[in-house]
C-alpha positions as CSV (number, residue, x, y, z in Angstrom):
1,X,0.0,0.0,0.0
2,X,1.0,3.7,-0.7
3,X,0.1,6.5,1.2
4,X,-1.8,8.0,-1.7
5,X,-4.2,4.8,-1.7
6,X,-4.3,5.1,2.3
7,X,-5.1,8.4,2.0
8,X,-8.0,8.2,-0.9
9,X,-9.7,5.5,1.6
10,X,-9.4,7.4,4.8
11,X,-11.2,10.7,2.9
12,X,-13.9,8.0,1.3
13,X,-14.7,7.0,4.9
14,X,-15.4,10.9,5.8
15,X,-11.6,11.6,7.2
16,X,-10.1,15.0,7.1
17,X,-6.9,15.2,5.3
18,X,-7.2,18.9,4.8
19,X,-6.7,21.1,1.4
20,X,-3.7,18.8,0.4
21,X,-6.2,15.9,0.5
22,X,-4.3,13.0,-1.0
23,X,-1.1,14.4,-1.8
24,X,1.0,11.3,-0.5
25,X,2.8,12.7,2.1
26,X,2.6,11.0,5.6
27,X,2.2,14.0,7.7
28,X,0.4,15.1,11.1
29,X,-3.5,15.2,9.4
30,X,-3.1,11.3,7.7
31,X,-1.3,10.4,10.9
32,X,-4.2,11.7,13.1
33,X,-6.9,10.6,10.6
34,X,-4.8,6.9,11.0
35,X,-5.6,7.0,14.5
36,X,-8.9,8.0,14.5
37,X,-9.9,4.8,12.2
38,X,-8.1,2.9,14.8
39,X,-10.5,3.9,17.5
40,X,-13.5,4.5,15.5
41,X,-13.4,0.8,13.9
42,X,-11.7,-0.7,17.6
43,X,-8.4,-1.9,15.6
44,X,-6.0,-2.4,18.7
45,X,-1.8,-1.6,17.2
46,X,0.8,-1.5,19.4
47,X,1.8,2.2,17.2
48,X,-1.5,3.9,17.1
49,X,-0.7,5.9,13.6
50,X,1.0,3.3,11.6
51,X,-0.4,0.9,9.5
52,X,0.2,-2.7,9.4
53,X,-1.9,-5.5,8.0
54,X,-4.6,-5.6,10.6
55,X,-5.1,-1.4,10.2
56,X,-4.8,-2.3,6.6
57,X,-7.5,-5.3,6.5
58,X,-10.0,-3.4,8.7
59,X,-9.4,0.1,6.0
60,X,-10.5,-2.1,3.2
61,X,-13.0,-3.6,4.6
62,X,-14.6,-0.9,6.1
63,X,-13.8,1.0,2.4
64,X,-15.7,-2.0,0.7
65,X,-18.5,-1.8,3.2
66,X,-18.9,1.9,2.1
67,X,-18.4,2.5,-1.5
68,X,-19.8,-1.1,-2.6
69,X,-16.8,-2.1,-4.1
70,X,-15.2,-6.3,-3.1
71,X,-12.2,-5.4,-0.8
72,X,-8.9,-6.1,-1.9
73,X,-6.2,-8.1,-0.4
74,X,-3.7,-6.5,1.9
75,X,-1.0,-5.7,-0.5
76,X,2.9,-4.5,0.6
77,X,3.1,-2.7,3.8
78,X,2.6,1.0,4.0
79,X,6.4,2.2,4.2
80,X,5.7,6.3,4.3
81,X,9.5,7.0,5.1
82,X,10.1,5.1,2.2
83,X,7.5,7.0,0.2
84,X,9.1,10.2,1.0
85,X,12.2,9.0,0.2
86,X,11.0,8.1,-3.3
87,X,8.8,11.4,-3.5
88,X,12.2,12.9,-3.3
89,X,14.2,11.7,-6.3
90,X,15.6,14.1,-8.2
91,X,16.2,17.0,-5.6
92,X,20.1,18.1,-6.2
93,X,22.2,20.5,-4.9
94,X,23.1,23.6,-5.9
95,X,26.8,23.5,-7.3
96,X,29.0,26.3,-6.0
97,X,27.9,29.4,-4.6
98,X,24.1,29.2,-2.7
99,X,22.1,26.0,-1.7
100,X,19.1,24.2,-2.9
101,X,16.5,25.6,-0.3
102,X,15.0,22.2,-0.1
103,X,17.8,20.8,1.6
104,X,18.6,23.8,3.4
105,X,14.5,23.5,4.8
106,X,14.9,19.5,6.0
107,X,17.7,21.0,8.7
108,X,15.9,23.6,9.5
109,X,13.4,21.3,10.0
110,X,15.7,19.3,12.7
111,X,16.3,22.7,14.3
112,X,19.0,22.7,16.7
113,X,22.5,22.3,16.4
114,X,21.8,20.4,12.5
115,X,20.3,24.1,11.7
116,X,22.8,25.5,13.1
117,X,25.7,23.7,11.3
118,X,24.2,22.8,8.5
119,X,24.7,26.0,6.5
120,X,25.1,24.9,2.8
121,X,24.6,21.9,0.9
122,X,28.2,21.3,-0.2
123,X,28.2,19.2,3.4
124,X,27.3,16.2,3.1
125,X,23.9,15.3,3.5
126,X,22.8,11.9,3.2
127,X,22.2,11.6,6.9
128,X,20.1,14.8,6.5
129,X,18.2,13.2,3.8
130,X,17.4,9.9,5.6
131,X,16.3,12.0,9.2
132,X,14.3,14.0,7.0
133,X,12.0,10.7,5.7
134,X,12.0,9.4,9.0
135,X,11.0,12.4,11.0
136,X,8.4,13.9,9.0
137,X,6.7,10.5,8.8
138,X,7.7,8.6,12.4
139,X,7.7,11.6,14.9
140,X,8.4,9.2,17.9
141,X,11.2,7.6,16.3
142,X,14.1,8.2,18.0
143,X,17.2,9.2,15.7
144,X,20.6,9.3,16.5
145,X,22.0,12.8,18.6
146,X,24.3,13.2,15.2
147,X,21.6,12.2,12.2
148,X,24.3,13.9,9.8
149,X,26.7,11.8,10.2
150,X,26.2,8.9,8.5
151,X,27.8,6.1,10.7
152,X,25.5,6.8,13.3
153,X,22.5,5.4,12.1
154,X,24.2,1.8,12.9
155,X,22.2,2.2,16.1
156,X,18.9,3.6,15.0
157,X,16.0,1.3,15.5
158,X,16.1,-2.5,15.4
159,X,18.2,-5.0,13.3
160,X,16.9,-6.8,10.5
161,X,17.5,-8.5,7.1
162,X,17.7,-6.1,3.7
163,X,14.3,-5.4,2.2
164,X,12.3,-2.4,0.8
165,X,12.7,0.5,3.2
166,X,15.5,-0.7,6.0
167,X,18.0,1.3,6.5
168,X,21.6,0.5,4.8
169,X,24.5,1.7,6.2
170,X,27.9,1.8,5.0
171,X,31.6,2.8,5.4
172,X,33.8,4.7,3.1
173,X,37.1,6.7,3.1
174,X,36.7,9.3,5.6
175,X,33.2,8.6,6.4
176,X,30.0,6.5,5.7
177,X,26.9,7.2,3.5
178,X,23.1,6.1,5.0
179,X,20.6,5.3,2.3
180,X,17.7,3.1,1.9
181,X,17.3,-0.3,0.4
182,X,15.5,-0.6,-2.5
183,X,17.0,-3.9,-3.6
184,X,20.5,-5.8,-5.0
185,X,22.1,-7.7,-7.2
186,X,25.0,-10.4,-6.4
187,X,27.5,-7.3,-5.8
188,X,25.7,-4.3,-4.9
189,X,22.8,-3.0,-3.0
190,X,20.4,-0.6,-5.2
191,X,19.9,2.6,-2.5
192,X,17.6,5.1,-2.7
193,X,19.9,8.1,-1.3
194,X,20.9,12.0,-0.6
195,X,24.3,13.4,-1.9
196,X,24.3,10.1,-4.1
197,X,26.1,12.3,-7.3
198,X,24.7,15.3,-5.3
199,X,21.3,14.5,-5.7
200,X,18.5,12.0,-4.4
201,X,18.2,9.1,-6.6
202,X,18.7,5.3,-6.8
203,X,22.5,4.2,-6.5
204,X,24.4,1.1,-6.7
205,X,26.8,0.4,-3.4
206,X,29.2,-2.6,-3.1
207,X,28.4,-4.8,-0.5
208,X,31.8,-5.1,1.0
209,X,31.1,-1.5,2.2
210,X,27.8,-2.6,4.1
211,X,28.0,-2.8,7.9
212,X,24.5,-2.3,8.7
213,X,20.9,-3.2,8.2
214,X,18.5,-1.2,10.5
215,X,14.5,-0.4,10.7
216,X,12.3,2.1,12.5
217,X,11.2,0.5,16.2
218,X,8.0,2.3,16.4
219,X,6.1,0.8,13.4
220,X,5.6,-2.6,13.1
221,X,8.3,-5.3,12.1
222,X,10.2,-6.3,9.1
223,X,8.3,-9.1,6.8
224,X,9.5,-8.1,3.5
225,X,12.1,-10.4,1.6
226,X,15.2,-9.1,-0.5
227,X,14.1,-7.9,-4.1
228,X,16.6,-9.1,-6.7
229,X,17.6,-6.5,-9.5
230,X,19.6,-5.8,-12.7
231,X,22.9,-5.0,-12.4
232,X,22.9,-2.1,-14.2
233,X,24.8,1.4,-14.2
234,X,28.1,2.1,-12.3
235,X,29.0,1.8,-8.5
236,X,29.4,4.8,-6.2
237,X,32.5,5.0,-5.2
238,X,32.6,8.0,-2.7
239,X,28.6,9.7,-1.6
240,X,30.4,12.5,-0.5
């Protein structure tokens, strides 16, 4: 499921998603909308919010129930960091003198010492990028103290095997990149990334560099299986 589809169903059942409506962005009114179905229909979650396949199964029935149509299977789990991450692609940099005000808003966003530092986009920023997706989606997600740099995110939420959405980490000289898994191939992973050639896009990464797997702790847990790509287009050699 993607958050578009989520959020066509929740406004079908009378749910206010505000003027944006179904835009596909995971923020505060389809969050609270999430949460009201969950109470309104009696679906007990262990994160009131998310959606897994029991909010999922009760959406489409109740969706089924309303506009007449047969409900459809539960599909892929709702991943909206992931979304995010993908509504993303193509945001670059600005080379030289000034920044892309895009980038410059997600550590603004952060606030803090990220706003603070954070002053132009020639820093690296794939740790930026990936606190960005999870924040504005996960709000009580826990991120690391230092989301820019990239290493860090070894500790964020829970371990678990490569599939759509986890978290990759890796190493490199004189730093690491963060990005998300999108799938592989026997010698790379395909990741979805910031500051991958400057830009957001899809990237291949050796998998010697990779020394970490991770996934967010306050949605529910990892069932997806490894997704088996094309080896095509050149490896990243240095994200920076």
């Amino acid at each position: 499921m993607k958050t578009i589809e989520l959020q066509r169903m929740l406004i079908a059942l009378g749910y206010d998603l505000g003027r944006a409506g179904a835009d596909g962005a995971f923020g505060p009114l389809t969050r609270a909308a999430v949460r009201k179905f969950q109470s309104d229909y009696k679906v007990d979650v262990r994160w009131p919010g998310t959606v897994g396949a029991k909010t999922e199964a009760a959406l489409r029935a109740a969706y089924a129930s309303k506009t007449g149509d047969p409900a459809q299977p539960v599909g892929a789990p709702l991943l909206p960091w992931f979304d995010t991450a993908e509504r993303l692609k193509g945001v670059k940099e600005v080379a030289g003198k000034g920044s892309n005000p895009v980038i410059m808003g997600w550590a603004s966003r952060l606030g803090g010492w990220v706003k603070s530092f954070f002053t132009d986009d020639d820093i690296p920023w794939c740790g930026l990028f990936v606190a960005h997706c999870i924040t504005s989606t996960l709000p009580d997600e826990p991120i690391p103290s230092n989301p820019l740099g990239a290493k860090n995110w070894q500790a964020f939420g829970v371990g678990c095997k490569p599939q759509p959405g986890a978290l990759l980490v890796f190493s490199r000289d004189g730093g690491g990149h963060v990005g998300f898994y999108v799938g592989e191939d026997s010698s790379a992973f395909h990741v979805l990334g910031g500051n991958q050639n400057n830009m957001v896009n899809v990237t291949r990464v050796a998998k010697y560099r990779h020394i970490a797997t991770r996934w967010p702790k306050t949605v529910n847990p990892p069932t997806g299986k490894a997704v088996h790509l094309t080896a095509a287009g050149k490896l990243s050699t240095n994200e920076a």
